[in-house]
Steps between C-alpha positions, in 0.01 A plus 500: 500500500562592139813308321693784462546601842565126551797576213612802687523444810734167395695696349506751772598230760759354264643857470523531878681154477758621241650713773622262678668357201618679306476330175311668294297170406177538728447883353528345162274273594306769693522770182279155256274462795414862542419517117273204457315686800508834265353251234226335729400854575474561163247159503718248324385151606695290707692305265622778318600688860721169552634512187616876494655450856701172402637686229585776625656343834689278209669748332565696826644264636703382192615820432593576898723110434632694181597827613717331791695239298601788261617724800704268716706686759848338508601759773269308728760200517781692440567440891595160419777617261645662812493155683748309234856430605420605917594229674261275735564270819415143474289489794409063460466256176207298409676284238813517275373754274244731745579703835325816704724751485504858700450784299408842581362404853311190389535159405460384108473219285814486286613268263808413329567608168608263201789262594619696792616250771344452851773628799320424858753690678485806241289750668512841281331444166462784182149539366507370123159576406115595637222211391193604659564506894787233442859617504738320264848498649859396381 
């Protein structure tokens, strides 16, 4: 088999990979694969097919990493701004400073915020702040 249906037909399979992803990476990847094939048709030896898809995968993929830090989304947590100050039930406490609480039909890790004092018998908390899946409460 000639290398650049080798080169293709990686590329093909990462493409068919991709959707199930959703990434964007693996057709980046897929796009500097599918030219070095394009350039080991055009009888480029072997080293310079690896170094045209490395490159090219490179800065697709670099520029894929760029494109999304420079279009972050803050509507996609903007849930969590909805969450502070609704109030939680204490459902047990692991130590002074950590409980699972009941929130929205589950149980969550919560933690108490700055100097706020520990109150066993308090049951109904307010939601300070979101850190990660933890829910800071005061």
């Amino acid at each position: 088999m000639e290398a650049y249906w080798i080169w293709w037909l990686v590329a093909l399979v990462l493409v068919i990979a991709e959707m199930s992803s959703g990434t964007f990476y693996l057709i980046a990847v897929a796009f500097g694969l599918a030219v070095a094939g394009i350039v080991a048709y055009m009888g480029v030896s072997w080293s310079g097919q690896a170094a045209v898809a490395a490159a090219l995968c490179s800065a697709s993929v670099a520029g894929i990493y760029r494109w999304n830090k420079q279009h972050v989304r803050p509507h996609e947590n903007a849930n969590f701004a909805n969450d502070i100050g609704q109030t939680v039930r204490v459902v047990s406490w692991s130590d002074e400073r950590h409980a699972r609480v009941s929130y929205r039909g589950a149980e969550w890790d919560a933690e108490l915020a700055g100097e706020t004092a520990t109150d066993a018998a308090r049951q109904a908390w307010r939601i300070k702040e979101i850190v990660g899946t933890r829910l800071i409460i005061e």
